[in-house]
C-alpha positions as CSV (number, residue, x, y, z in Angstrom):
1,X,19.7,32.9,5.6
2,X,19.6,29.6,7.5
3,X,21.5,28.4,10.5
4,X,23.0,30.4,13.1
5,X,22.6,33.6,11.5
6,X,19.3,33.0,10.9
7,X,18.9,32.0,15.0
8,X,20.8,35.2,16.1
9,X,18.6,37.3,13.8
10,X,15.4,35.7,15.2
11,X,16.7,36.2,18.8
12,X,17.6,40.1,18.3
13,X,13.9,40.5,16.7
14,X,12.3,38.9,19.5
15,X,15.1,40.3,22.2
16,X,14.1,44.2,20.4
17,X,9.8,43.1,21.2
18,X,11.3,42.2,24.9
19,X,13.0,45.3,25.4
20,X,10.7,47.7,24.4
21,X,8.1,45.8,26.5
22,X,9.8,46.2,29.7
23,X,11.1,49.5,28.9
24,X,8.0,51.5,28.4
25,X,6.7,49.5,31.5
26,X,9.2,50.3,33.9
27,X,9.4,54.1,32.7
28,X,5.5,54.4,32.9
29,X,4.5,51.6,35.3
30,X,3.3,54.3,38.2
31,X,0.6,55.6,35.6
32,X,-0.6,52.5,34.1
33,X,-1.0,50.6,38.1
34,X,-2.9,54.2,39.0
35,X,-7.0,54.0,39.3
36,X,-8.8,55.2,36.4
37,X,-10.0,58.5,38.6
38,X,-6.7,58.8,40.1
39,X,-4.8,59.0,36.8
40,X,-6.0,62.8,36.4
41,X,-3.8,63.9,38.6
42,X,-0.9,61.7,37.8
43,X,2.4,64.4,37.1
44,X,2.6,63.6,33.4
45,X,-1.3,62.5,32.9
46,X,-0.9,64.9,29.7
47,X,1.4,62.8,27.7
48,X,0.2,59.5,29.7
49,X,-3.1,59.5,28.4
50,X,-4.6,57.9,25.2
51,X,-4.4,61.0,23.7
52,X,-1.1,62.0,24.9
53,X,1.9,62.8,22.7
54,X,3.5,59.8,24.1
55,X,0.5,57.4,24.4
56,X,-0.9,58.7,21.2
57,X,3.1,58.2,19.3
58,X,2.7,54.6,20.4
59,X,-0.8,53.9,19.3
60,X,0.5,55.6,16.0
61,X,4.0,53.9,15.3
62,X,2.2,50.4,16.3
63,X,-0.7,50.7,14.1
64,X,1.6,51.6,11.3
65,X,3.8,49.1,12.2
66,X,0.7,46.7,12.1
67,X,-0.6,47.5,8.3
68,X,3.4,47.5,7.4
69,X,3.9,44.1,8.4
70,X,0.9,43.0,6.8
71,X,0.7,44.1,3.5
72,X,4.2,43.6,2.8
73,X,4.2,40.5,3.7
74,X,0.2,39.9,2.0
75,X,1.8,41.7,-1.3
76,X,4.8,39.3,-1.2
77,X,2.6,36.1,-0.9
78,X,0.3,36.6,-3.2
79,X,0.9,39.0,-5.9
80,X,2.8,37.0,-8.8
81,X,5.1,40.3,-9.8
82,X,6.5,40.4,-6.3
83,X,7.2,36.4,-6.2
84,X,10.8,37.0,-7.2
85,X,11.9,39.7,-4.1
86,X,13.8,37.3,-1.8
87,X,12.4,34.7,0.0
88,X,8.9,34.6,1.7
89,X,10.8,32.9,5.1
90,X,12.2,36.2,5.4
91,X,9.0,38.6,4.3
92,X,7.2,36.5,6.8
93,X,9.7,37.0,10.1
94,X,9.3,40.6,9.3
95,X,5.4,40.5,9.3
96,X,5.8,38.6,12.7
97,X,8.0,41.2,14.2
98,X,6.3,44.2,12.8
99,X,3.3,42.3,14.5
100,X,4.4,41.2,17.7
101,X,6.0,45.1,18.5
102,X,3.2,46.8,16.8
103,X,0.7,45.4,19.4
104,X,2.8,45.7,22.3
105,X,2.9,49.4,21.6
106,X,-1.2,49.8,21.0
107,X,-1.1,47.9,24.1
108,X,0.3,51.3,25.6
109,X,-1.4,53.4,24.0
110,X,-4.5,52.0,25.5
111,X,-3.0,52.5,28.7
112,X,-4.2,49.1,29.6
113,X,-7.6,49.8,29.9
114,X,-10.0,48.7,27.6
115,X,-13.8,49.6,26.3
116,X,-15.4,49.9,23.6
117,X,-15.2,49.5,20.0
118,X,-11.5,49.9,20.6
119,X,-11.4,47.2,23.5
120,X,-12.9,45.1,21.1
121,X,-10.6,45.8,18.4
122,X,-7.7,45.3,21.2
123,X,-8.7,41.6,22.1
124,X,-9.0,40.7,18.3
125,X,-5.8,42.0,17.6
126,X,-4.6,39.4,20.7
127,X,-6.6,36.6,18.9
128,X,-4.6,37.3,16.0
129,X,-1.5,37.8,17.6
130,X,-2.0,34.1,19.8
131,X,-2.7,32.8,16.6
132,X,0.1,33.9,15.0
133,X,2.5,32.4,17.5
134,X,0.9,29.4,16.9
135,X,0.4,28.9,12.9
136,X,4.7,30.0,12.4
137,X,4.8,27.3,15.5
138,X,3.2,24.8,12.4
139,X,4.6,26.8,9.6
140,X,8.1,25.7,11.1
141,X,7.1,22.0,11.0
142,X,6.1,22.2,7.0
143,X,9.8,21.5,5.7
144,X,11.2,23.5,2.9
145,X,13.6,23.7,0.3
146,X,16.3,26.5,-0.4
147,X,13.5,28.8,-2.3
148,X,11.1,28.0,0.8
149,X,8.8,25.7,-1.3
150,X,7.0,22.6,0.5
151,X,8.8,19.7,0.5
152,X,7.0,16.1,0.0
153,X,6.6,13.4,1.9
154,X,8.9,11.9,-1.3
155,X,11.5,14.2,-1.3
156,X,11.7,14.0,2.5
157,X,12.6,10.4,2.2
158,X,14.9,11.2,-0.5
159,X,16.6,13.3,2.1
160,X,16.9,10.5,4.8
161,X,17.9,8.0,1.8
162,X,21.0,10.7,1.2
163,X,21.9,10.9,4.4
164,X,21.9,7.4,5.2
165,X,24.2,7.2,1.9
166,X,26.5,9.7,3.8
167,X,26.6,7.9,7.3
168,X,27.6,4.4,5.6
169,X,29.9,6.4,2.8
170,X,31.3,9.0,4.0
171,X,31.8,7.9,7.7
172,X,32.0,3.7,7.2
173,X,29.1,3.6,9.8
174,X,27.8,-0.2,9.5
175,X,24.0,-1.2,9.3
176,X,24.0,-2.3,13.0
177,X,25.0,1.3,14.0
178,X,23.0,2.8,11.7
179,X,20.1,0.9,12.9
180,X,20.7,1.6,16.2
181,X,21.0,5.6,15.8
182,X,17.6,5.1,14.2
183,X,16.0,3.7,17.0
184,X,17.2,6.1,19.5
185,X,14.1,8.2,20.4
186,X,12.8,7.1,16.9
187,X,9.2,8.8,16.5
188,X,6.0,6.7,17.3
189,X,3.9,5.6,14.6
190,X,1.5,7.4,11.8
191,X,-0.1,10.2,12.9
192,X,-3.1,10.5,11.1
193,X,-5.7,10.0,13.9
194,X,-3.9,12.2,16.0
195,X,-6.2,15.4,17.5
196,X,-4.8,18.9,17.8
197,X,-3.8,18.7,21.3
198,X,-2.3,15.5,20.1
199,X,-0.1,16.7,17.5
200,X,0.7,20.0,19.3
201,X,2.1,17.4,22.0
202,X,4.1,15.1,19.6
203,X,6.1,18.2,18.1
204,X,6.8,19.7,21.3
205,X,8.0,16.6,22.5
206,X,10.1,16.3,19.6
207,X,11.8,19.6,20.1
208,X,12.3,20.0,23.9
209,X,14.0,16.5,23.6
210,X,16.5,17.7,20.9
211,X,19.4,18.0,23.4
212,X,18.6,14.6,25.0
213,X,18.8,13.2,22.1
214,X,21.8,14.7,21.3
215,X,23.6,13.3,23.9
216,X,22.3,10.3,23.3
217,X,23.4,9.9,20.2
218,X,26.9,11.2,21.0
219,X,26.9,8.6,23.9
220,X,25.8,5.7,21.7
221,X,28.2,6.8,18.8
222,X,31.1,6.5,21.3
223,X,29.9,2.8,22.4
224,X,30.4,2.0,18.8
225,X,33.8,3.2,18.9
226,X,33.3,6.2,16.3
227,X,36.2,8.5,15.2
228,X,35.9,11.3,18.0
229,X,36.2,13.4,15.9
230,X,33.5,12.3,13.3
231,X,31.0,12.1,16.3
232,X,29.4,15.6,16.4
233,X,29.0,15.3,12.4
234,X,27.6,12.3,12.6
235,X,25.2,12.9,15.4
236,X,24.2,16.1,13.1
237,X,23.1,13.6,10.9
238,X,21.5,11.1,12.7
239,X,19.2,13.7,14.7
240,X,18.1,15.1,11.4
241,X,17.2,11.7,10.2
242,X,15.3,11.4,13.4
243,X,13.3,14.7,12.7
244,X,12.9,14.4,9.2
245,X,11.0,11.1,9.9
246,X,9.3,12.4,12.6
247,X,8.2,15.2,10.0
248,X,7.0,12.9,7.8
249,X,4.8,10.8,9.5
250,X,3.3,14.3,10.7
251,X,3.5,16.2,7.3
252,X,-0.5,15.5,5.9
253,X,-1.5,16.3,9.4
254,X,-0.1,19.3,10.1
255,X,-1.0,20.6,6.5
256,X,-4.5,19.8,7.9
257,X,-4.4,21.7,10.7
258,X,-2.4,25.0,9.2
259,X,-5.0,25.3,6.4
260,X,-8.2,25.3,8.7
261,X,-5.6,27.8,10.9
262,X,-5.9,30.4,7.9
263,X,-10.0,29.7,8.0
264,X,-9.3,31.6,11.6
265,X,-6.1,34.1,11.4
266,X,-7.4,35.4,7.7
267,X,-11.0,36.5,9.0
268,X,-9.2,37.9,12.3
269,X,-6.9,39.9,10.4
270,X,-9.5,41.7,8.6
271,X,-11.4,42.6,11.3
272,X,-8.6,44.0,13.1
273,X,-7.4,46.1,10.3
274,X,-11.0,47.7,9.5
275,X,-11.4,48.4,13.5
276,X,-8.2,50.4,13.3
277,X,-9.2,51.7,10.2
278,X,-12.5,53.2,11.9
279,X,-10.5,54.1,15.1
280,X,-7.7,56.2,13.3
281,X,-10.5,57.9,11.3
282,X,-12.8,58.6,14.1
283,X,-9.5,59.9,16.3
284,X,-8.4,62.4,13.0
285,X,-12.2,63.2,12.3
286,X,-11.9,64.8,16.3
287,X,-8.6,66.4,15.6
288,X,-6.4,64.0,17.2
289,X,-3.6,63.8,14.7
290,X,-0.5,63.8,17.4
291,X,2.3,66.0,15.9
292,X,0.9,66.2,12.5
């Protein structure tokens, strides 16, 4: 799925983590503002509290959520029998969504407080969940082909080569234009001594200016004297030339920095998921099993 589809699915996923957020705060927020010794006498303290049959439900449907979204998505990547079952793009916006809700509703569950082996487990899960913000953040920048296999600096160029063909062929555009979309908020130079903070910068500055450059494009094309109604193809085109070289003069580096990222989000992971594994078993070893 690619394109606006793919945007519209994205935004419902992240929309539905939204949602539920604000929902369960807004129907609960009395409680969870309350004191620690005040919340006793809260009306519905029963089901309120960690242990309640509404607490407890969310602890439950978000841990299971959690260890869902993770080995589907662990299974996918690395077991060679699963390697065919559609694409890893979408396996791995399901594992972000199944862990960016699970956590928001463990967050409830704790009733935001936190101590404890569980408090601890709680602000590893956040590490985790900060860091997975930020590695799909890179993973984004890594281009892809149609199966969602890394592209090369090479076959990058290759790309900007074909559409360069298409701007002069299709379109008639001249060298002088051509030269002159390419200049228009053309990316700085190489990138390899760049630091994180750096790069980060550089690829945020690269996005947020994507409607800027847009209209500058569009605005430039119609100084040319461009077809009006070739414009907003051929600014398509130019912009992705823009990115796509701004992609490659980042590509090693960003590789760099997402494979020391899984040094961090791997170990993360693991502790989170054997901290809930303890948690679950020490709450069923006391008899809290919810509705069960």
């Amino acid at each position: 799925m690619k394109g606006l589809p793919h945007r519209i699915l994205t935004a419902f996923l992240f929309s539905l983590v939204i949602l539920t957020a604000v929902t369960i705060w807004l129907r609960n927020s009395d409680y969870y503002l309350l004191p620690l010794q005040e919340r006793a006498f809260y009306p519905r303290y029963d089901q309120l509290k960690p242990s309640g049959i509404e607490s407890h439900g969310y602890g439950i449907i978000g841990t299971a959520m959690v260890f869902i979204g993770v080995i589907t998505y662990s299974t996918r990547k690395r077991v060679k029998r699963f390697s065919q079952i559609g694409k890893i793009r979408g396996f791995l916006e399901f594992h972000i969504f199944m862990c960016l809700l699970g956590p928001v509703l463990i967050l409830y569950h704790t009733t935001l407080k936190f101590g404890g082996v569980a408090g601890a487990g709680f602000w590893c899960m956040s590490a985790v969940v900060a860091s997975g913000v930020i590695g799909r953040y890179l993973y984004r920048h890594i281009p892809k082909n149609i199966e969602g296999k890394e592209l090369s600096a090479k076959e990058l160029d290759e790309e900007r080569n074909r559409l360069l063909q298409t701007l002069k062929e299709k379109y008639g555009l001249g060298d002088t234009v051509v030269e002159s979309l390419d200049k228009l908020h053309a990316p700085k130079a190489d990138a390899s001594d760049a630091g994180l903070l750096k790069l980060f910068s550089r690829m945020l500055v690269t996005d947020l200016a994507h409607t800027q450059r847009m209209h500058s494009l569009h605005t430039l094309l119609e100084k040319h004297h461009v077809d009006r109604s070739s414009i907003r193809e051929i600014a398509r085109i130019a912009n992705e030339r823009i990115v796509l070289q701004q992609r490659i003069l980042l590509l090693e580096k960003i590789r760099g920095v997402f494979h020391y990222w899984h040094v961090i989000h791997l170990p993360f992971s693991l502790i989170v998921l054997a901290i809930l594994i303890v948690h679950v078993g020490v709450a069923v070893a006391f008899g809290y099993t919810w509705i069960f």
